[in-house]
PDB file of N, CA, C and O in Angstrom:
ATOM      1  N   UNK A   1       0.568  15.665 -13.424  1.00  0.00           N
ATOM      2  CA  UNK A   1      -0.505  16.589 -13.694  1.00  0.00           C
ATOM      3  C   UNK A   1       0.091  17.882 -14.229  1.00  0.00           C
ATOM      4  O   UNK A   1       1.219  18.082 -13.779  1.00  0.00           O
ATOM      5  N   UNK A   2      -0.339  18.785 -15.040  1.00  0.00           N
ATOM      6  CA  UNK A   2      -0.350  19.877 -15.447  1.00  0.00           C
ATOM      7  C   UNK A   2      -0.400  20.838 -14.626  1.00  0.00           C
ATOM      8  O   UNK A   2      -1.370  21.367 -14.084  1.00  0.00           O
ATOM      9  N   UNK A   3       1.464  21.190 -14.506  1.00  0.00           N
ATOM     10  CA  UNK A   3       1.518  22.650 -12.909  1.00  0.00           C
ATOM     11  C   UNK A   3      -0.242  23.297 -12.695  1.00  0.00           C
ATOM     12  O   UNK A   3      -1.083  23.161 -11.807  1.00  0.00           O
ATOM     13  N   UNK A   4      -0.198  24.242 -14.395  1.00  0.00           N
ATOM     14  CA  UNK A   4      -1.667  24.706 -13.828  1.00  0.00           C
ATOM     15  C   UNK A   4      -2.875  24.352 -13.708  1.00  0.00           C
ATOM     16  O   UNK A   4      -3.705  24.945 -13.019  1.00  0.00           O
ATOM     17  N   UNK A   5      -3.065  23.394 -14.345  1.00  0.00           N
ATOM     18  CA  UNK A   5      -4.177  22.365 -13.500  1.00  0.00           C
ATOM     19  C   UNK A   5      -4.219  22.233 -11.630  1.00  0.00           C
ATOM     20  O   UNK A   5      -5.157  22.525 -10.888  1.00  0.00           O
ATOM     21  N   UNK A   6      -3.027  21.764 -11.313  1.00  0.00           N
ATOM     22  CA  UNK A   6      -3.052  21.287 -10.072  1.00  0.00           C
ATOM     23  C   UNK A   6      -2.982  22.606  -9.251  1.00  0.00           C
ATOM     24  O   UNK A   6      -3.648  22.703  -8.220  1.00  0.00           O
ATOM     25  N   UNK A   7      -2.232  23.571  -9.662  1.00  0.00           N
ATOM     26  CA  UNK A   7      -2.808  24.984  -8.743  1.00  0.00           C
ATOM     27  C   UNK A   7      -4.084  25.362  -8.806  1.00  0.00           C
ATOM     28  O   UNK A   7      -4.726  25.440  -7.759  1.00  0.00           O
ATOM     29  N   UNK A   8      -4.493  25.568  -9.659  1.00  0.00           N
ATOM     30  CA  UNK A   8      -5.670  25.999  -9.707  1.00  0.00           C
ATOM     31  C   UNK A   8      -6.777  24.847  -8.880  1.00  0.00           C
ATOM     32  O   UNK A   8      -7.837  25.245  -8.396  1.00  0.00           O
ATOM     33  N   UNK A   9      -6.367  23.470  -8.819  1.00  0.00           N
ATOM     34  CA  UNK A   9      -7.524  22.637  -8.238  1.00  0.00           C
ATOM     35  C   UNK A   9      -7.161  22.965  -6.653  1.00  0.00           C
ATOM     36  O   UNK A   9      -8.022  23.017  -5.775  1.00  0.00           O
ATOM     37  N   UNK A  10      -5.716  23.181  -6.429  1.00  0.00           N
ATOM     38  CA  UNK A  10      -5.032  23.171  -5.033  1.00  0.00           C
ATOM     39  C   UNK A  10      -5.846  24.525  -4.111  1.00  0.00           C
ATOM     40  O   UNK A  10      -6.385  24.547  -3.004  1.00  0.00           O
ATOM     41  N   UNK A  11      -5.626  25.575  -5.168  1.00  0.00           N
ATOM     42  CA  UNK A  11      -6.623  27.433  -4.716  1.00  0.00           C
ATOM     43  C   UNK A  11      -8.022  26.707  -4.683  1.00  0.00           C
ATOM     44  O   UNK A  11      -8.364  26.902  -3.517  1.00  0.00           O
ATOM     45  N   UNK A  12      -9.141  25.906  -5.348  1.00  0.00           N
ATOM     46  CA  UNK A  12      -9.899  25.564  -4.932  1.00  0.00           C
ATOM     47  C   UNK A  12     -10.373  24.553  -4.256  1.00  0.00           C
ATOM     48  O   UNK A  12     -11.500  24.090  -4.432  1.00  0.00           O
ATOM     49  N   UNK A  13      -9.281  24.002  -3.167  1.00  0.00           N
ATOM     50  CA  UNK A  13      -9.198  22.915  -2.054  1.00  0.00           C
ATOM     51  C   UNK A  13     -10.062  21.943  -2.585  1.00  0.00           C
ATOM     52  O   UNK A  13     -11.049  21.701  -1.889  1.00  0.00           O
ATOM     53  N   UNK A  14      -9.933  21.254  -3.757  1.00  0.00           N
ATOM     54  CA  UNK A  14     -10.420  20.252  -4.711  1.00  0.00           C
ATOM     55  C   UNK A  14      -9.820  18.909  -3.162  1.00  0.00           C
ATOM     56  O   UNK A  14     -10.571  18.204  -2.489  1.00  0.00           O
ATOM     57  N   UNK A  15      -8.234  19.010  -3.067  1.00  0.00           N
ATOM     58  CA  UNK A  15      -8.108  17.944  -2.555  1.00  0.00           C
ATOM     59  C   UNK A  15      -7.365  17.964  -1.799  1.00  0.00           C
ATOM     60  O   UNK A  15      -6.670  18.957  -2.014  1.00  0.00           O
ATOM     61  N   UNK A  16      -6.790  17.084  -0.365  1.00  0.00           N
ATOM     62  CA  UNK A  16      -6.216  17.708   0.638  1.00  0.00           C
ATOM     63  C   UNK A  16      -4.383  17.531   0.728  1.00  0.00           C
ATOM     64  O   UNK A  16      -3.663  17.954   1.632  1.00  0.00           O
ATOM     65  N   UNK A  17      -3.871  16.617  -0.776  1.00  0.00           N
ATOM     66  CA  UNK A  17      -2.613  16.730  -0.988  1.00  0.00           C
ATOM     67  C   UNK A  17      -1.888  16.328  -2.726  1.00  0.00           C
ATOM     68  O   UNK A  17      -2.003  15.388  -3.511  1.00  0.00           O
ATOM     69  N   UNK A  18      -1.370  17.229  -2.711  1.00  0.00           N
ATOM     70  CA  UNK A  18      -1.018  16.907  -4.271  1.00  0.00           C
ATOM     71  C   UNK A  18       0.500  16.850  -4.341  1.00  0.00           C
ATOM     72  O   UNK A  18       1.276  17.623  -3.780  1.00  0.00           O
ATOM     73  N   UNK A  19       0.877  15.560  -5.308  1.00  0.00           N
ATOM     74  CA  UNK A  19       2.198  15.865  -5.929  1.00  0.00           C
ATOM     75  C   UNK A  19       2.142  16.267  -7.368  1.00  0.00           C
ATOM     76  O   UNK A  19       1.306  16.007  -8.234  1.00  0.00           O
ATOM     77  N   UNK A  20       3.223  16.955  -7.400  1.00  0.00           N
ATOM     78  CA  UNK A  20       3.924  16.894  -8.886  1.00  0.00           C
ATOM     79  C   UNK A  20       5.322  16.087  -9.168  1.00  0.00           C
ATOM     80  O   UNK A  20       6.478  16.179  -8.756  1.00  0.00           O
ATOM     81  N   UNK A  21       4.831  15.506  -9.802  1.00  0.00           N
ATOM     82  CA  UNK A  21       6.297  14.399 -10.065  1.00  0.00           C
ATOM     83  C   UNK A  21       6.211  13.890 -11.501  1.00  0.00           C
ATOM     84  O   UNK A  21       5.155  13.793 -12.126  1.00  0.00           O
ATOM     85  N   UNK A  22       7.545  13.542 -12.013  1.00  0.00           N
ATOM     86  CA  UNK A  22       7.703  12.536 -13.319  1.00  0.00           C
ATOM     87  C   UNK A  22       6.770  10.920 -13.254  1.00  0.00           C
ATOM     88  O   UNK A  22       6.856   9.826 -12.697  1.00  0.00           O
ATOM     89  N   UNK A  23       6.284  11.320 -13.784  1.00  0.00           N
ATOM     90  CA  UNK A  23       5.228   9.771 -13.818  1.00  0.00           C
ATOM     91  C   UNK A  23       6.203   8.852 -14.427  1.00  0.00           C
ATOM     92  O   UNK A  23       5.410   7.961 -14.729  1.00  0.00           O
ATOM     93  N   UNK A  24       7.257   8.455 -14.796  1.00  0.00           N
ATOM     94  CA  UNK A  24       8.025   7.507 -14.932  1.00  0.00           C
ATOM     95  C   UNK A  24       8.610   7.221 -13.986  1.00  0.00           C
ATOM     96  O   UNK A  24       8.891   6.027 -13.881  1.00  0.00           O
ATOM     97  N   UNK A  25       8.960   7.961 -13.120  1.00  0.00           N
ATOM     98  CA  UNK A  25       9.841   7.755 -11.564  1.00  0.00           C
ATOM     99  C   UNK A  25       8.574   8.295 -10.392  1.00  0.00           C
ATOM    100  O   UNK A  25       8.554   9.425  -9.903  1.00  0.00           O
ATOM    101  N   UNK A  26       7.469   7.094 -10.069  1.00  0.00           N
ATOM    102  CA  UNK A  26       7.110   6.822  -9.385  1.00  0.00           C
ATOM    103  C   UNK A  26       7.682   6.353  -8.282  1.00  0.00           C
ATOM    104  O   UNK A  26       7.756   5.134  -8.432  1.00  0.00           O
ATOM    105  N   UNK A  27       8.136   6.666  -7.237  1.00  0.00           N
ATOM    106  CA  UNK A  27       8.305   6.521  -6.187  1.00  0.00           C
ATOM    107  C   UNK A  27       8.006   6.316  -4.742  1.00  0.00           C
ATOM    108  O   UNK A  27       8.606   6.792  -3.779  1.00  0.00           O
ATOM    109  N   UNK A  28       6.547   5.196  -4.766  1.00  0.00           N
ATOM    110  CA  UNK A  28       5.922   5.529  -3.249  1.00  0.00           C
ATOM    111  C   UNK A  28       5.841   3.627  -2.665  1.00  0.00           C
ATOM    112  O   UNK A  28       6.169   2.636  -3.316  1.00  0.00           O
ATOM    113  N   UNK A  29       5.380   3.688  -1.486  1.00  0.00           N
ATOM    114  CA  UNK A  29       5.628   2.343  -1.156  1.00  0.00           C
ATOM    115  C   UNK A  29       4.743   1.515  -1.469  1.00  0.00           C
ATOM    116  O   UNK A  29       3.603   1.850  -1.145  1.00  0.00           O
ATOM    117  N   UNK A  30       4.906   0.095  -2.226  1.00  0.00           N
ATOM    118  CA  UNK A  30       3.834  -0.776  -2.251  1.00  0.00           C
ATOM    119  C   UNK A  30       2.934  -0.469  -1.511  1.00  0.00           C
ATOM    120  O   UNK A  30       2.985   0.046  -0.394  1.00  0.00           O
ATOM    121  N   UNK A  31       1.406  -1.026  -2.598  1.00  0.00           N
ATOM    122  CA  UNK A  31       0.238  -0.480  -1.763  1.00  0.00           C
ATOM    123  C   UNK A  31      -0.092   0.429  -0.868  1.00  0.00           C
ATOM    124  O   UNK A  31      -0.775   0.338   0.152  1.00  0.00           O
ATOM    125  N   UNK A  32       0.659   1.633  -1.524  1.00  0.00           N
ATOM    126  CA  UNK A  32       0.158   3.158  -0.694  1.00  0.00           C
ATOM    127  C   UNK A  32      -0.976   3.872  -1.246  1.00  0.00           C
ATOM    128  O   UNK A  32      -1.278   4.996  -0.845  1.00  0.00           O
ATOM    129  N   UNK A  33      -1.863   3.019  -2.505  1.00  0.00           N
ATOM    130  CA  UNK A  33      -3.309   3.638  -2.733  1.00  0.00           C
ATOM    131  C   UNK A  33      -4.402   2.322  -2.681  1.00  0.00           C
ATOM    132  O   UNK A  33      -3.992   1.168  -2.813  1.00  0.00           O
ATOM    133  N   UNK A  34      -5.326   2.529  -2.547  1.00  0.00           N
ATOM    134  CA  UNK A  34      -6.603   2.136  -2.943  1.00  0.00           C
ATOM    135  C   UNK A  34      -6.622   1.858  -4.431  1.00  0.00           C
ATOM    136  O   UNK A  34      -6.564   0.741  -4.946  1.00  0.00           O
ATOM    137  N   UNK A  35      -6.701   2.889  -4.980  1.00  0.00           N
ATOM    138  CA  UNK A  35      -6.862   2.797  -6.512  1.00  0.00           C
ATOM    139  C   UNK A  35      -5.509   3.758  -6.925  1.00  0.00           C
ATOM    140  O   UNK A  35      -4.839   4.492  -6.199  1.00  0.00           O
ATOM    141  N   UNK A  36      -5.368   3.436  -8.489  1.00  0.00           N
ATOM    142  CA  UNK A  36      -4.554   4.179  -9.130  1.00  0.00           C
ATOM    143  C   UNK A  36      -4.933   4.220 -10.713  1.00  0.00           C
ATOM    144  O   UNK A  36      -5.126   3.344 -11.556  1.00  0.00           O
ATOM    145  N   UNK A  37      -4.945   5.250 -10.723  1.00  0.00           N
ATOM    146  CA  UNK A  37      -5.767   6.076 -12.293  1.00  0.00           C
ATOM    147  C   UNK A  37      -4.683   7.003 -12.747  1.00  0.00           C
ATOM    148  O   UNK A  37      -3.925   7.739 -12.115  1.00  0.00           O
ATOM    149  N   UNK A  38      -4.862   6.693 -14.344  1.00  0.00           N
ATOM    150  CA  UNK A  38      -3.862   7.090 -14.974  1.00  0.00           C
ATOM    151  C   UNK A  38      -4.843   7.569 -16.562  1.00  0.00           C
ATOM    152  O   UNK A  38      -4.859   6.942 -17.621  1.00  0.00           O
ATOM    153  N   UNK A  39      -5.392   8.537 -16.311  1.00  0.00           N
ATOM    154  CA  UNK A  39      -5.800   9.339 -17.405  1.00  0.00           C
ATOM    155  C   UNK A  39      -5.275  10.074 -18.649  1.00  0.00           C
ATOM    156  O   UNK A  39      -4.422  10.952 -18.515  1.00  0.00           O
ATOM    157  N   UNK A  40      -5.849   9.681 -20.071  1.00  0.00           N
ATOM    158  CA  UNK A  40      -4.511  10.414 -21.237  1.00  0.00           C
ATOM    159  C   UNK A  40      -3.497  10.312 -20.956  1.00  0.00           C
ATOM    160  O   UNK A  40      -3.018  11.446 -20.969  1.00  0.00           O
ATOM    161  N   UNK A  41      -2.378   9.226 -20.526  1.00  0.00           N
ATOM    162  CA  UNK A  41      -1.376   9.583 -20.534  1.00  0.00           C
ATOM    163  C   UNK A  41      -0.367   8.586 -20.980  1.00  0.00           C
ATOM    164  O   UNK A  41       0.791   8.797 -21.340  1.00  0.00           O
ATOM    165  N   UNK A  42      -1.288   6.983 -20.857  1.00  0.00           N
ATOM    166  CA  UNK A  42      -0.095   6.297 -22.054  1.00  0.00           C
ATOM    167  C   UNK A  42       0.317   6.582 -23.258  1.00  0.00           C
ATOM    168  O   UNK A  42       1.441   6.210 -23.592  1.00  0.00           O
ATOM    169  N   UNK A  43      -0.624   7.403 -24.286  1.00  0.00           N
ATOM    170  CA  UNK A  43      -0.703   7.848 -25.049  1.00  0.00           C
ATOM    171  C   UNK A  43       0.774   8.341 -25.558  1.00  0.00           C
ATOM    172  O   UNK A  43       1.371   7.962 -26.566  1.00  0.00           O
ATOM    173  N   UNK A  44       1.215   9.344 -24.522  1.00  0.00           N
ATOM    174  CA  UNK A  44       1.626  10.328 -24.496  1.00  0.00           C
ATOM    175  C   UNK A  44       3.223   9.533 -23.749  1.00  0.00           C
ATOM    176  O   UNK A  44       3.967  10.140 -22.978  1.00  0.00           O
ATOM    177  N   UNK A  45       3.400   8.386 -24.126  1.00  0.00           N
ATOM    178  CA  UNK A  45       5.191   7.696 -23.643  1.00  0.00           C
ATOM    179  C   UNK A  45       5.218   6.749 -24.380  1.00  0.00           C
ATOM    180  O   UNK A  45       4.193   6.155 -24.717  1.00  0.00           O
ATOM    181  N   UNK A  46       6.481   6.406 -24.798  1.00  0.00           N
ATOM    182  CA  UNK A  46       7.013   5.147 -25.552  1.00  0.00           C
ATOM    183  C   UNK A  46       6.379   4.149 -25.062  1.00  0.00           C
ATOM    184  O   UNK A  46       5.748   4.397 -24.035  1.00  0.00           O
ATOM    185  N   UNK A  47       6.332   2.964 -25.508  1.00  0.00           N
ATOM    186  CA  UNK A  47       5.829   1.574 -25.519  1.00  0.00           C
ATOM    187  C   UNK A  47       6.575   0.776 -23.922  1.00  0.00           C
ATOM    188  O   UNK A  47       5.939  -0.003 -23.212  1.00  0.00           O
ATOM    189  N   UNK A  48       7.839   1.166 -23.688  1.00  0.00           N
ATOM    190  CA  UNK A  48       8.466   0.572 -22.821  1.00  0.00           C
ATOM    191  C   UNK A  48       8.105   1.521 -21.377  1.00  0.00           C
ATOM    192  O   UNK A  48       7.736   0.841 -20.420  1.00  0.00           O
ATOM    193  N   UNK A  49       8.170   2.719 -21.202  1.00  0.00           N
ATOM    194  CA  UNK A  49       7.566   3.749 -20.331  1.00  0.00           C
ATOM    195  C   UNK A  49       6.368   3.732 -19.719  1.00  0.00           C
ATOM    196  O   UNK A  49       6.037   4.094 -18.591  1.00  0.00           O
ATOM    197  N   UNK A  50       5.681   3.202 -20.732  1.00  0.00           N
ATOM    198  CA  UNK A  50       3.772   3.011 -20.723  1.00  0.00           C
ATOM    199  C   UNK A  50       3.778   2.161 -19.796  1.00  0.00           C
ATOM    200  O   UNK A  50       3.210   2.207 -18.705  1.00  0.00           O
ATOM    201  N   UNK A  51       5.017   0.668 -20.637  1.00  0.00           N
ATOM    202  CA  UNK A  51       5.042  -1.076 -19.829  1.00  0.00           C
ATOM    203  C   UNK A  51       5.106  -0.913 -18.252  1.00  0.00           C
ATOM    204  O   UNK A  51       4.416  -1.357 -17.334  1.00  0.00           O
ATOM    205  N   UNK A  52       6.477   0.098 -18.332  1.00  0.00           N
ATOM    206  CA  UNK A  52       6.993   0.473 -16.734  1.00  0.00           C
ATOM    207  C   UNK A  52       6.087   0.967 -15.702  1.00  0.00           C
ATOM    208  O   UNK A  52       5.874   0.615 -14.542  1.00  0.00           O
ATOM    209  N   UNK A  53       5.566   1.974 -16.529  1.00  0.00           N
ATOM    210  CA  UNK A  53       4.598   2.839 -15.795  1.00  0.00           C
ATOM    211  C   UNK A  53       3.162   1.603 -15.315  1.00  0.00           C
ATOM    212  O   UNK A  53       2.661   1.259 -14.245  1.00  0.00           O
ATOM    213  N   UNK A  54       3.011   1.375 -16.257  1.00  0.00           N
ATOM    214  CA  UNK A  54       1.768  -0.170 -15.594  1.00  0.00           C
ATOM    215  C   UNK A  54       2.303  -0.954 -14.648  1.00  0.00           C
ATOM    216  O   UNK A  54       1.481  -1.509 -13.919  1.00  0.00           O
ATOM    217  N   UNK A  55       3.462  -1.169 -14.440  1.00  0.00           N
ATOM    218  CA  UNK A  55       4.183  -2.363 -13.661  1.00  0.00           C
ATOM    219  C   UNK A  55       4.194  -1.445 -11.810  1.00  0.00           C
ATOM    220  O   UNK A  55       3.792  -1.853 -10.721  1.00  0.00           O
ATOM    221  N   UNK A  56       4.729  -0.366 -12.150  1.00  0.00           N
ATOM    222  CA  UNK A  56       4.954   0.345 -11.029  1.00  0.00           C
ATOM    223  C   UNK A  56       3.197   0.581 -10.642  1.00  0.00           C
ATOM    224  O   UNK A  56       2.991   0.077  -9.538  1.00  0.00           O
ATOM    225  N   UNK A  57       2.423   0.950 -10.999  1.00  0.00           N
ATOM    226  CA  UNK A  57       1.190   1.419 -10.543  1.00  0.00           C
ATOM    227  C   UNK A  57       0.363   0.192 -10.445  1.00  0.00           C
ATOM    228  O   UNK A  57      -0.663   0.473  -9.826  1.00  0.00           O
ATOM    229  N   UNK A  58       0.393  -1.273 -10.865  1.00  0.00           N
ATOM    230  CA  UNK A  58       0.039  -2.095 -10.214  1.00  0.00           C
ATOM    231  C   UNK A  58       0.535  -2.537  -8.608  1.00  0.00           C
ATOM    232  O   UNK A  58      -0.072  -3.276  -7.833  1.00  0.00           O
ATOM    233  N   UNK A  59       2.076  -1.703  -8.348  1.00  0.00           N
ATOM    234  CA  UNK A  59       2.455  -2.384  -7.461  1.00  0.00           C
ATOM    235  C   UNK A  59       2.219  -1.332  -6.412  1.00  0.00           C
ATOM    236  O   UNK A  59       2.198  -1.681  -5.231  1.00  0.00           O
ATOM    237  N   UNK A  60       2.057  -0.194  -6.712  1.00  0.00           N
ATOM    238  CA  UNK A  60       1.653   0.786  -5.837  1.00  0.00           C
ATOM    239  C   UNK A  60      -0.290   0.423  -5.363  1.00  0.00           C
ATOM    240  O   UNK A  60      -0.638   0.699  -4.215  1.00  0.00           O
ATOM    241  N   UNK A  61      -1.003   0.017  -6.041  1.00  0.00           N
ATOM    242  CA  UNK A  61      -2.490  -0.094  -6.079  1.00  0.00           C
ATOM    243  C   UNK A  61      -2.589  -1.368  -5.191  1.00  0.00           C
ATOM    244  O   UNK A  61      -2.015  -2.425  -5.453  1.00  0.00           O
ATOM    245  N   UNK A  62      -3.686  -1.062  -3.697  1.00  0.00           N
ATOM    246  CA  UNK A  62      -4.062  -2.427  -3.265  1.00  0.00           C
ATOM    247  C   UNK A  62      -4.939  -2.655  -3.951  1.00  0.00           C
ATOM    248  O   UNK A  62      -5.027  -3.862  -4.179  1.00  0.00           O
ATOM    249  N   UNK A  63      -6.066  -1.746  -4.673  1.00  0.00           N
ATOM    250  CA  UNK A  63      -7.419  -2.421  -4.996  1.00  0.00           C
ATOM    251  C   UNK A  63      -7.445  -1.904  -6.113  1.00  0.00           C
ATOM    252  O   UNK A  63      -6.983  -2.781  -6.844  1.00  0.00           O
ATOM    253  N   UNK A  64      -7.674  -1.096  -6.686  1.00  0.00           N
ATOM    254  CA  UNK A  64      -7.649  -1.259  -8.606  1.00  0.00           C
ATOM    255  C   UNK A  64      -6.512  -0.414  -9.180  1.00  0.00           C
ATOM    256  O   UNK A  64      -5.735   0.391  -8.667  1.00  0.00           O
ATOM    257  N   UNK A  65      -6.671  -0.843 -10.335  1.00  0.00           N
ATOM    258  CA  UNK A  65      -5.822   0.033 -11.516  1.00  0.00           C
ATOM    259  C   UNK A  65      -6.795   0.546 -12.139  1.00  0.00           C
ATOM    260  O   UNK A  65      -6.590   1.280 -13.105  1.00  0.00           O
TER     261      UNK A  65
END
């Protein structure tokens, strides 16, 4: 997410925890969400990054992508 995006949602307690991290180095344990949403942002990585990035966030998601 966009530092100032996520401060600004964080000052208006939008939500009760946020990271900032490299979306290529996802790092959390199988099935640690419900869902996983990935807005504008394949767009925006190589063809192989995009692949990765789908592979990791299927494996992080119990119930959708």
């Amino acid at each position: 997410m966009f530092k100032p995006y996520l401060l600004r949602s964080k000052e208006a307690r939008v939500h009760h925890d946020y990271i900032l991290a490299d979306i290529t180095k996802l790092e959390f344990r199988p099935k640690s969400f419900d869902t996983v949403l990935a807005l504008d942002v394949l767009e925006h990585l190589t063809k192989g990054d995009g692949l990765n990035l789908i592979k990791n966030m299927e494996k992080i998601a119990c119930k959708t992508l």
